[in-house]
BANU-32787 format. One record per residue (C-alpha): residue in one letter; x, y, z. Coordinates in steps of 0.02 Angstrom, whole numbers, plus 32768, in hexadecimal, padded with zeros to 4 digits. Layout:
BANU-32787
AXYZ...
END
This chain:
BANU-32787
X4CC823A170FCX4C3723217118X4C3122E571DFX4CAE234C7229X4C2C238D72A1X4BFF22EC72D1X4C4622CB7384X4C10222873C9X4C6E21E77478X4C6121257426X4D0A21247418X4D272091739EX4CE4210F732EX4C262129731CX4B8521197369X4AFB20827379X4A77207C72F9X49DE20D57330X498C203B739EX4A37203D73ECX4A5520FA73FBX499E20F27459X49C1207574C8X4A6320D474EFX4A0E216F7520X49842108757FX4A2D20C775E1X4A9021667605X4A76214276BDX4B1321167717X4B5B20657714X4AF61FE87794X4B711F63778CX4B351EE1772AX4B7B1E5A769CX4B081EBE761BX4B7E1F3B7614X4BF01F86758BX4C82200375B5X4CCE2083754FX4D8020827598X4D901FF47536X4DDE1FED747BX4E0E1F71740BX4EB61F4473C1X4EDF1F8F730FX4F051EBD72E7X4EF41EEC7217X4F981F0271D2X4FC81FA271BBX4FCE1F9570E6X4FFF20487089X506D20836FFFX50EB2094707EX50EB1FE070BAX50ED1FAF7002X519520096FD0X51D61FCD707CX51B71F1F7042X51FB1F306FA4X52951F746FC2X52B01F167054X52A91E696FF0X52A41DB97034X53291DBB70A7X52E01E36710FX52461DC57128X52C41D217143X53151D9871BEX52801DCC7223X52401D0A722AX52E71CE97281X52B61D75730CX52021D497312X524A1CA17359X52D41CED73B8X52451D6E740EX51CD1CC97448X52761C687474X52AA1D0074EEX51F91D117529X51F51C5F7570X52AC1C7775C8X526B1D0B7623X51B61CC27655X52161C2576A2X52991C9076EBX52011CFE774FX51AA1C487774X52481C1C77C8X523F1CB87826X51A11CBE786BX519C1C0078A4X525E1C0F78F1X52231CC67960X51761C6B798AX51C01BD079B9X52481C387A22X51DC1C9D7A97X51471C197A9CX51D11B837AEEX52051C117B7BX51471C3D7B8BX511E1B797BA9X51B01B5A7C0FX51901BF87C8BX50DC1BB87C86X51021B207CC1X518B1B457D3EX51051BA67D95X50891B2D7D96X50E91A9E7DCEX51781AD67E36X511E1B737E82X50771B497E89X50341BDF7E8CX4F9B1BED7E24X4F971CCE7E38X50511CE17DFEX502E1C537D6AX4F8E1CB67D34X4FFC1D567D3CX50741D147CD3X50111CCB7C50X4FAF1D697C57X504E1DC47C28X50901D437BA8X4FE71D6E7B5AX4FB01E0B7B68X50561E597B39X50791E167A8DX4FB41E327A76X4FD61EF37A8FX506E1EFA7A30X501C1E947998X4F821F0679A4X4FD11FBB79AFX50431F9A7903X4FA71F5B78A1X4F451FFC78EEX4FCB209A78E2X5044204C7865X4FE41FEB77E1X4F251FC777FCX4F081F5D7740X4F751EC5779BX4EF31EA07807X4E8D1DEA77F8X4EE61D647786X4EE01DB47703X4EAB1D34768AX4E111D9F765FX4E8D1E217628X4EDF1D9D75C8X4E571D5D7569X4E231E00753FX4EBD1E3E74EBX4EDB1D9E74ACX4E191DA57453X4E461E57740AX4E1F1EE274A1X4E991F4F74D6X4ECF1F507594X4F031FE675D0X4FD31FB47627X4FB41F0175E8X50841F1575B2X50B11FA27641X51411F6476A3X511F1F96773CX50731F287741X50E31EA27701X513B1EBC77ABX50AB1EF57810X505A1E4977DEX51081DFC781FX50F51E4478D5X50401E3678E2X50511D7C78C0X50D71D337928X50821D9B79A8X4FD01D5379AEX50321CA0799DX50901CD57A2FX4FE81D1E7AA1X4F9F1C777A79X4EED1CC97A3AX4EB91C3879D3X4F021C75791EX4F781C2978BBX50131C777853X4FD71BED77BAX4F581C6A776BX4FB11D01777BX504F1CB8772AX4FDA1CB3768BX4FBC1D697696X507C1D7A76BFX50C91D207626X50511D8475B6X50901E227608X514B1DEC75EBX512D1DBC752AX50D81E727523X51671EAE7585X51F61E3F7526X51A81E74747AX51C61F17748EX52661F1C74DEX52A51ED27433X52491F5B73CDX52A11FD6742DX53471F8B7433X533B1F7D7374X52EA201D7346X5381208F733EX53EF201272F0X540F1FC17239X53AA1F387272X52FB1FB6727BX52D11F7B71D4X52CD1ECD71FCX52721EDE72B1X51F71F617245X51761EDB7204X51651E8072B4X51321F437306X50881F2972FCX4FF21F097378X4FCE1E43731FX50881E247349X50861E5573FAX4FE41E017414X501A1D5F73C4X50B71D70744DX505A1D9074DBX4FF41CE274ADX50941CA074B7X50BF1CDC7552X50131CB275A9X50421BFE7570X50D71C0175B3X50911C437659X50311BA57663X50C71B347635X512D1B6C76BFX508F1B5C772CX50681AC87721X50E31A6676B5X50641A457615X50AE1AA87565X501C1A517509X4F941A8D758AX4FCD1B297595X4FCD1B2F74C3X4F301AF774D8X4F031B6F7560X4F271BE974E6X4EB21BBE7466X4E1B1B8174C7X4E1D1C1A7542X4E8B1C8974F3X4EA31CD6743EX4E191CC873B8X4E801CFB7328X4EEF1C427314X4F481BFE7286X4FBF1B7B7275X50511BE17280X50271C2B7325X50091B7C735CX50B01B54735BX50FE1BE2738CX50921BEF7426X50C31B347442X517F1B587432X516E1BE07495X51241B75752DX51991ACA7502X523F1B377529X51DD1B8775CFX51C21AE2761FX52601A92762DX52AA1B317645X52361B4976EDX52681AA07710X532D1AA9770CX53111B3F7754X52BA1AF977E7X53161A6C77F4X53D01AE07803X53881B16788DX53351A9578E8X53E11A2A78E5X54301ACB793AX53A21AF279BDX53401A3279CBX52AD1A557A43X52AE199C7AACX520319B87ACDX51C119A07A23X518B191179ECX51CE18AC7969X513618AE78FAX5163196E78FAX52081956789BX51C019097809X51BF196B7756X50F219457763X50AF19ED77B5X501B197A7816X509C18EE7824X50B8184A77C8X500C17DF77BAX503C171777ADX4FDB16E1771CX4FCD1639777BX4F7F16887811X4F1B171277C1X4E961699775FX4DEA16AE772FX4D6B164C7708X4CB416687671X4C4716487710X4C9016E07778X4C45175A76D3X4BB717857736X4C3C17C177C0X4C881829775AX4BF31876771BX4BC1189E77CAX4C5A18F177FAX4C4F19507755X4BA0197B7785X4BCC19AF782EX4C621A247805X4BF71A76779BX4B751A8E780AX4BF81AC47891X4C3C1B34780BX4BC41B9077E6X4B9D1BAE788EX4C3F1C087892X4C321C6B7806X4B801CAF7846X4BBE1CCC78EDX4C641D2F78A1X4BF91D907824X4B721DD278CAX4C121DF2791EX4C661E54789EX4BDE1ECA7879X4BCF1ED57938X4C8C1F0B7934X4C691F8978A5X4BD31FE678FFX4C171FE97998X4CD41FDD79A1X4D1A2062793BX4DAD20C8798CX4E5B207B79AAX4E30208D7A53X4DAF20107A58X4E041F8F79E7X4E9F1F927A58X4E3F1F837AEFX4DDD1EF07A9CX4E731E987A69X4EB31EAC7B20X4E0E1E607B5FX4E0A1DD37AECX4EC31DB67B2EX4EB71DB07BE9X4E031D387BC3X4E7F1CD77B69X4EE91CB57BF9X4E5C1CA67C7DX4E041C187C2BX4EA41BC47BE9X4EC81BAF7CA3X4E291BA17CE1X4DF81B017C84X4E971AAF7CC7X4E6F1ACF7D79X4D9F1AAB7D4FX4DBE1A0F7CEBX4E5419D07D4CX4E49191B7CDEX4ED118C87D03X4F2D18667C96X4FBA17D57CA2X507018127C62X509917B57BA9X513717DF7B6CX50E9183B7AD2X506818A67B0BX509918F07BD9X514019587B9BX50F119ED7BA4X505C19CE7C10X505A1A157CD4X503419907D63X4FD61A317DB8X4F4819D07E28X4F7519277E07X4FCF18947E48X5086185B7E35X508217FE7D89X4FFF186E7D25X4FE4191A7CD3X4F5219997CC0X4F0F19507C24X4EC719FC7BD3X4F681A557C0DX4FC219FB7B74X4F531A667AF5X4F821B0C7B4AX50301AF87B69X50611AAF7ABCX50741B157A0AX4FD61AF379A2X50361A8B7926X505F1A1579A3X4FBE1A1179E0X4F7F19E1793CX4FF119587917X4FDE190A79CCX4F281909799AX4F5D18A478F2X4FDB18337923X4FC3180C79F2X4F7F177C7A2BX4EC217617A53X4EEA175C7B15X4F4418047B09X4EAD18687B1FX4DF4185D7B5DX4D6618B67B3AX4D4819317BBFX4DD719907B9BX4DCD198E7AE1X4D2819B87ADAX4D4A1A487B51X4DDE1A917AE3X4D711A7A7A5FX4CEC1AEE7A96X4D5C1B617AE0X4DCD1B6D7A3BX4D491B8379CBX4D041C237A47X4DBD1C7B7A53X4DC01C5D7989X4D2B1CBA7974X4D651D3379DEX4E0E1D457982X4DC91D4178E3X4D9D1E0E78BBX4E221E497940X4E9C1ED278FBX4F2B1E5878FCX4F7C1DD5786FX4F1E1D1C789EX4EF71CAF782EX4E761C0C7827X4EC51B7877E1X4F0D1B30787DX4E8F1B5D78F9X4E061B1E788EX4E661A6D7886X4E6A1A637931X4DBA1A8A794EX4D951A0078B9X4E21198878F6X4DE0199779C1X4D251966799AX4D7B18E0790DX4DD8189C79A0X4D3B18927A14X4CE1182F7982X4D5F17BA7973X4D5D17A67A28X4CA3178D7A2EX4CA617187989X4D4116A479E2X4CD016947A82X4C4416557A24X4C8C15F279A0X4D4915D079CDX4D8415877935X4D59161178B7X4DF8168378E1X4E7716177955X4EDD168279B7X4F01170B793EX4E6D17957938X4EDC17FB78CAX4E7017DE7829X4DDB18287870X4E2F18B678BDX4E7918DB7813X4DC318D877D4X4D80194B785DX4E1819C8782EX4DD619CC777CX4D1B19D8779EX4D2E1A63781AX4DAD1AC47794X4D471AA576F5X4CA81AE17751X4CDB1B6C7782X4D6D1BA476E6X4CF61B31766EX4D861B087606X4D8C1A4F75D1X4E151A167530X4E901A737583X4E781A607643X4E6219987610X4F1C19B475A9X4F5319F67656X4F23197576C8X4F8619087656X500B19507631X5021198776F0X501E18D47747X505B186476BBX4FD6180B7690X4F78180275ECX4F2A17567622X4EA917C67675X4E79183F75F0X4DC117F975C5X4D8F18197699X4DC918C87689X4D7C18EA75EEX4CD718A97624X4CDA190376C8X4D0C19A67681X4C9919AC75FEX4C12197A7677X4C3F19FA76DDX4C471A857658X4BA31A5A7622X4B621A5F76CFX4B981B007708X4B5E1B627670X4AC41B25767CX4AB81B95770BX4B471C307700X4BD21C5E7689X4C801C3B76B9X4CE51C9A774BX4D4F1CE576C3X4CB31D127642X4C511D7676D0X4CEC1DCE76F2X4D061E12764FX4C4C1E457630X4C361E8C76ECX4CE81EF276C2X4C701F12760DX4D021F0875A2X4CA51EE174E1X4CDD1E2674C7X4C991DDC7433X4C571D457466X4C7C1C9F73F6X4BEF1C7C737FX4B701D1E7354X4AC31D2A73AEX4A521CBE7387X499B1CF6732AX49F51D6472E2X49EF1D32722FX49681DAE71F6X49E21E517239X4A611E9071A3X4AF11F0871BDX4A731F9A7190X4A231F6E7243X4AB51F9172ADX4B321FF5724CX4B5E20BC7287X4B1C210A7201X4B8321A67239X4C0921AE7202X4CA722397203X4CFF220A7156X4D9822747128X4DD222AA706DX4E5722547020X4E9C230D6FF3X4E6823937088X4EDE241B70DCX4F2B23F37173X4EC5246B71DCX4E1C241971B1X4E71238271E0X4EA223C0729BX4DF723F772ABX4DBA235E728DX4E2D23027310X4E012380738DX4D37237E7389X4D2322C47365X4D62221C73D3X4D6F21977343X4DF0211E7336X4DED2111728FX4DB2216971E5X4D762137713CX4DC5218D70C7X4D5D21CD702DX4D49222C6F84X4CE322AB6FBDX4C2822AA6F89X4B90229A6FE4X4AEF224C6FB3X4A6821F16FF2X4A2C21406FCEX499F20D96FE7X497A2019702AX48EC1FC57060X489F208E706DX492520AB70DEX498E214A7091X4A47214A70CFX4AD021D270CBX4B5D21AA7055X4C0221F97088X4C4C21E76FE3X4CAC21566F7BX4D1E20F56FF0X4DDB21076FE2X4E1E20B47062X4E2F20AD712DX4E9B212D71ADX4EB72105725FX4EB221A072D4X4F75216B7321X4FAF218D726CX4F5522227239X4FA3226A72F9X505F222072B5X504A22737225X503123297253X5082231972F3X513E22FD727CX50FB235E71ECX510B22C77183X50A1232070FDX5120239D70E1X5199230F709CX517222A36FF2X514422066FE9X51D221AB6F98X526821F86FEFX52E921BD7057X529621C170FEX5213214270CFX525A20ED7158X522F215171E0X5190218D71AFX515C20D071A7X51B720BB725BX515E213F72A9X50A621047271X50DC204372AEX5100209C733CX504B20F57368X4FFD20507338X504A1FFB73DEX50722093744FX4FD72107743DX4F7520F374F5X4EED216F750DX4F2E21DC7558X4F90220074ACX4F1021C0743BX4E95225B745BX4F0422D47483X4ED123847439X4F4023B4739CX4F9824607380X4FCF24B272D8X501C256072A9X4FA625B7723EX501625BF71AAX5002250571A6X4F4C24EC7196X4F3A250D70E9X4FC1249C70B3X4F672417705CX4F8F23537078X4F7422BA7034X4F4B22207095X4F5221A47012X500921777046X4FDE214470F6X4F35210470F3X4F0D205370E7X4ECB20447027X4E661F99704CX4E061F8F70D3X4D8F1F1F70F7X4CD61F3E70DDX4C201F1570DAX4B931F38707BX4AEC1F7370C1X4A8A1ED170A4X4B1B1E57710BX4ADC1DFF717AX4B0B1E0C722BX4B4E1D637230X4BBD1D8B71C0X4BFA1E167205X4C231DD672ADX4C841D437264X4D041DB971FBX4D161E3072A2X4D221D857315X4DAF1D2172ABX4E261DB27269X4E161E1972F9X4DE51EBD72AAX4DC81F5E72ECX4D551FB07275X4CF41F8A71C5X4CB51FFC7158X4BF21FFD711BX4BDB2026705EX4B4E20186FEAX4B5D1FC26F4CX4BA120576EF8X4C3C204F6F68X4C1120F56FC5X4C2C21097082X4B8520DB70E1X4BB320AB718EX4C2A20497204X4C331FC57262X4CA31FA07300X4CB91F077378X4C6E1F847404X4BDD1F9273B0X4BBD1ED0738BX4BCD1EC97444X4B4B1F5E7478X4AD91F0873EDX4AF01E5C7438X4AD01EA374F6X4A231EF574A4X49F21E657440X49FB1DFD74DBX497E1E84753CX490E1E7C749DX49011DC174C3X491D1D9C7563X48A91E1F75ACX49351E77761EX491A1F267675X49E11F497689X4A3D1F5D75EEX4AD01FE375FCX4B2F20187560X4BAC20AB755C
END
C-alpha cells in the first residue's frame, strides 16, 4: 500500500511543502520562546459532522421525532448549563466575600485599636500569603492547564483547537479554589475573567454529563446526534457567555463577547441559543445573590453596591456629555492604549523571563510566595508613607482606618486596600468629587498596575477585567479631578463619567475588544445615554494599542504557539495556490485492505486522519511540477474511528444488522473522548486476524471536503476559518489524491510567510 512508510510527527496529518519542510529543518533547534512559534501538542477539533452509511440508516429509521426530540434537549442542555454557571457565580462571590469581611475587619481592629504596625503587617502577611500558597500548590500538583484566566484557552477551543482538560472536572474545580484564593490574598486579579473560562468548563462538563446519563438508556438514540465535538463546542460558547453574565450582569455583552472574541464558526441559531443560555444566567446570579444578601447584609456596603447594575446605577441626568468633550474622549482612548500596550509589552518580557528561568514547581511556588508577602509590604507601606488624610463622609470612611490621623478623618489610600475590588470600583464611579484626591489615587494607581503585572503569569486563577478598570477608572478619576480644577463647570460634582471612560480605555487597550466591552459598560451601569463616549474611546483605544502590540490575550496564545487561524488570510498572498503549501505526502488507505495492513499503518504513522482511496498510483504534472497521485478519492477516515473499529471488531459484524446502534455509539464516542494519550496508542491483533479483509466504506465519511491544486490560498483559509475544519483533501482535476491540507499548516505557512516579508531571524515551527 502507497505511503504506509511515510511517518511524519505533523500530527494533523502530513508534512509542510518543501519551502516549509526546509525552514522546519533549518528550525529544529529547541523552542526560544517567542510569538513566532507553532506547537505540536496542539490539534484541532473533528467540527465536520461525522456523515456515513451508518448515520444515514440512523436517520432514517429514527424519523422526525427523534430530531423534534433532540431539539427539546439541545435547549434543556444550554438551560441547565446557565443554572449551574450562576449557581458556581454565587459560590465564589458568597466564600470570597466571607473570608475577605473577617480579613478587613481583623485588619482593621489591629490597626486602630492595637496600633501596632509589626502584628498588623504579620497579619496581613498571613491573610495573604496563605491563600496565595494554597491557590498556587492545587494549580501546580493537581491541575497545571487552570492556570491564567483562561480566556486564551477559551478562544482557542472556541476557534477550533483542541485544549488538552478544557472539560476535566477537576480543573473545573481547581479553577474554583485557585480563584477565590487569589481574590482572597488580594494580588491584584479578579475572579471576572476566570468565570469565562469557568462557565465554558461547566457547559463542557454539563454536556457530557447528559451524554452519559442518556447513553445506556432508551433515550441514547435521541442524545446520539448532539454527541459530537460541534455540539459540545457550541455549549461551551454558551457557557463562556454565561460566565460573563453572571460576572458582570450584561447577557447581551457576554453574547457578544462570544462572537467578537470567541467562536468563528456563528450562525443564527447559535446566536440565540448562546443568548438564552446567558439571559437565564443573569437573573439567576442575581436572585441568587440577592437570597443571600437579605440573610447575611454586610452594613458596610454601600448602597450603590445593592443595585442589579454590576458598576452601579449611572443617573442619566448626572452622567451627561457634551460634542465639545470629543477630543477628551479621544485622549483617554489614546492614552489607555498607549498605557495598554505598555502592559502587554511588559507581561510578554516577563513571561518569557518566567519561561527561561522559572521552570520547577519549586520556583513558581516560591515566586508566588514572594509576590505575596510584596503584596502586603507595600499595601501597608503606602498607608503609613502617604498618610493623606481625609475628612469622614458618610459614604466613603466605613471601611477606611484613622491609623495616623486626627479624630474626624481616615487614611485616605487605606480605603482601596481594605475594601473588595468591586467596591472599589463603584466608589470610584459613583462617590463624590471630594471623596478622593490625587495623591492617593495616583499612588494606587501605580502600585496596582505593578502587582497586576506581577499577577498576571503566576501559577494561580486571576483574571484582568476588574483590575484593569481600576487602573483605567483611578487615572479617569485624576483627569476629572484635574479637568474640574481648571474648568469647574464641565463635570459638577460627579467625576463618575470620566472614571467610567478611564475604566474602558485602560480595558480595551489592553483586551482590545470594542462592540462588546462598549455592550458591557452599558448594560453594567444602566445607561445607554452614554454609548457614543464609550464607543469612541474604545475604538480609539483599540486602534492605539495595536498600532504598537497585539492584545494581552493574542500574545498569549501565540507565545503558548497554539496554531490559531487568524481572521482574514495573509495578505500578498494572492499569487500562492494550494499547490504552494499543501503536504504532498500523503498516507492514503484502500477502501478494501486486510486488517493487518491497517494496524501497521496506525502503528508507524501519527495522522489524524486518512483519505481513503481506490488504489492506483500515478504521477501528474502542473506548471512542470510532477506530483504523486495516491489514487481516486473515496472518501475521508479519522484515526479515532479506524482505532474503534478494530479495537470492538466491528468488521467482523455486517453492516445492516441490529447493532447499528452501537457501532454508531461507539465511533460518536472516539470523536469526543479520544485524548492523546489514546489517540496514538500502539494497536495489537492475533495473527489469525490480519488477513481478514475489511471494508471501510461503512464508516468513512463519503464527502469530504476538498481542493484542487490550483486554489488559491485565500480560498483555502476562508473554508478552514468559517466551518472549522480539521483537514481538506488536495486532488487534481482527475479527482485523484494529491495532497492535504490542515489548519496547522495554514498557521506554519502564515508564521513563514511573515519571515519571508518581514525579514525575521526567529521563526520556530514544530
Amino acid at each position: 500500500m502507497s505511503g504506509v512508510g511515510c511517518i511524519n510527527h505533523n500530527r494533523e496529518g502530513s508534512s509542510l511543502s518543501t519551502i516549509s519542510n526546509t525552514l522546519s529543518a533549518v528550525n529544529s533547534k529547541p523552542r526560544s520562546h517567542s510569538i513566532n512559534y507553532v506547537s505540536s501538542d496542539y490539534e484541532s477539533l473533528d467540527y465536520d459532522h461525522y456523515e456515513s452509511e451508518l448515520t444515514v440508516r440512523e436517520e432514517k429509521l429514527n424519523g422526525y421525532k427523534t430530531v423534534v426530540a433532540s431539539n427539546v434537549i439541545r435547549w434543556l442542555i444550554y438551560f441547565s448549563i446557565a443554572i449551574c454557571t450562576a449557581a458556581v457565580g454565587i459560590f465564589i462571590d458568597t466564600v470570597i466575600e466571607y473570608f475577605c469581611n473577617w480579613k478587613f475587619q481583623s485588619i482593621r481592629n489591629c490597626i486602630d485599636v492595637k496600633h501596632s504596625t509589626v502584628e498588623c503587617l504579620i497579619i496581613w502577611i498571613l491573610f495573604t500569603v496563605i491563600p496565595t500558597i494554597v491557590g498556587c500548590c492545587v494549580v501546580l500538583f493537581m491541575e497545571p492547564s487552570a492556570a491564567g484566566s483562561g480566556i486564551p484557552f477559551v478562544i482557542s477551543y472556541l476557534n477550533g483547537i483542541r485544549i488538552p482538560r478544557m472539560t476535566a472536572v477537576r480543573c473545573l474545580l481547581v479553577k474554583v479554589i485557585s480563584v477565590v484564593c487569589v481574590c482572597i490574598a488580594g494580588l491584584g486579579g479578579g475572579k471576572e475573567g476566570p468565570l469565562i473560562h469557568i462557565g465554558a468548563m461547566v457547559g463542557g462538563s454539563v454536556v457530557e454529563a447528559w451524554w452519559k446519563s442518556f447513553r445506556n438508556g432508551p433515550g441514547r438514540k435521541v442524545i446520539g446526534p448532539l454527541q459530537n465535538d460541534r455540539e459540545r463546542r457550541d455549549m461551551m460558547a454558551a457557557g463562556a457567555a454565561a460566565g460573563l453574565s453572571a460576572a458582570f450582569g450584561s447577557p447581551v455583552g457576554g453574547t457578544l463577547m462570544s462572537l467578537e472574541e470567541g467562536t468563528s464558526f456563528w450562525s443564527s441559531s447559535l446566536m440565540w441559543k448562546v443568548f438564552f443560555c446567558a439571559a437565564i444566567a443573569f437573573p439567576t446570579y442575581n436572585a441568587g445573590k440577592n437570597v443571600l444578601f437579605t440573610n447575611n447584609t454586610n452594613p458596610s456596603e454601600s448602597v450603590h453596591s445593592k443595585s442589579i447594575y454590576f458598576f452601579g446605577k449611572f443617573n442619566e441626568n448626572t452622567i451627561y456629555f457634551s460634542y465639545s468633550e470629543f477630543p477628551i474622549f479621544i485622549i483617554f482612548g489614546i492614552f489607555g492604549g498607549l498605557l495598554g500596550a505598555l502592559f502587554v509589552n511588559i507581561n510578554y518580557r516577563l513571561s518569557i523571563f518566567r519561561m527561561k528561568h522559572i521552570i520547577s514547581n519549586r520556583k513558581k511556588l516560591l515566586e508566588s510566595v514572594f509576590v505575596a508577602v510584596f503584596v502586603a509590604i507595600i499595601n501597608l507601606t503606602s498607608m503609613i508613607l502617604f498618610n493623606n488624610c481625609q475628612t469622614k463622609l458618610e459614604i466613603s470612611s466605613s471601611n477606611a482606618v484613622q491609623m495616623y490621623c486626627p479624630a474626624g478623618s481616615y487614611n485616605e489610600i487605606s480605603s482601596f486596600w481594605l475594601r473588595s475590588q468591586e467596591e472599589n470600583i463603584r466608589s470610584l464611579f459613583h462617590y463624590p468629587i471630594e471623596a478622593y484626591s490625587v495623591v492617593p489615587l495616583l499612588v494606587y494607581c501605580v502600585i496596582f498596575f505593578i502587582l497586576t503585572e506581577l499577577i498576571v503569569g503566576l501559577n494561580m486563577s486571576a483574571g484582568l477585567f476588574l483590575p484593569s478598570l481600576l487602573i483605567g477608572a483611578a487615572w479617569g478619576r485624576i483627569a476629572s479631578i484635574a479637568i474640574h480644577y481648571y474648568s469647574p463647570g464641565t463635570i459638577g460634582n460627579d467625576p463618575g463619567k470620566y472614571a467610567l471612560l478611564g475604566a474602558a480605555a485602560q480595558l480595551g487597550g489592553i483586551v482590545r475588544a470594542t462592540i462588546s466591552l462598549t455592550v458591557v459598560f452599558i448594560e453594567a451601569t444602566g445607561n445607554v445615554q452614554f454609548l457614543l463616549p464609550l464607543m469612541i474611546t474604545l475604538f480609539t483605544a483599540k486602534w492605539t494599542g495595536d498600532f504598537f502590540t497585539d492584545g494581552i490575550y493574542e500574545m498569549q496564545i501565540k507565545l503558548s504557539g497554539v496554531p490559531l487561524l487568524v481572521s482574514e488570510p495573509p495578505p500578498l498572498t494572492s499569487d500562492i495556490t494550494t499547490e504552494d503549501f499543501m503536504s504532498d505526502i500523503v498516507c492514503a488507505i484502500p477502501h478494501i485492505l486486510m486488517v493487518g495492513k491497517l494496524v501497521d499503518i496506525l502503528n508507524s504513522t501519527k495522522h489524524n486522519g486518512f483519505p481513503v482511496v481506490a488504489s492506483k498510483v500515478c504521477f501528474c504534472r502542473r506548471r512542470n511540477i510532477e506530483h504523486k497521485c495516491y489514487g481516486l478519492l473515496k472518501g475521508f477516515i479519522l484515526r479515532s474511528q479506524l482505532n474503534v473499529i478494530l479495537e470492538h471488531n466491528l468488521y467482523l459484524t455486517p453492516l445492516h444488522d441490529e447493532n447499528y446502534c452501537t457501532k454508531l455509539e461507539l465511533l460518536r464516542k472516539s470523536t469526543y473522548t479520544c485524548h492523546d494519550t489514546q489517540q496514538f496508542q500502539r494497536l495489537k491483533v492475533d495473527e489469525d486476524e490480519r488477513s481478514i479483509v475489511i471494508d471501510l466504506r461503512p464508516y468513512m465519511n463519503s464527502a469530504p471536503y476538498i481542493v484542487r491544486l490550483e486554489t488559491s490560498l485565500s480560498r483555502t483559509f476562508r473554508l478552514f476559518r468559517t466551518l472549522g475544519l480539521r483537514h481538506i483533501v488536495v486532488i487534481n482535476n482527475t479527482n485523484e489524491v494529491v495532497g492535504i491540507v490542515t489548519r496547522k499548516d495554514l498557521a506554519k505557512f502564515r508564521l513563514w510567510r511573515k519571515a519571508a516579508t518581514m525579514g525575521l531571524k526567529e521563526v520556530n515551527v514544530y
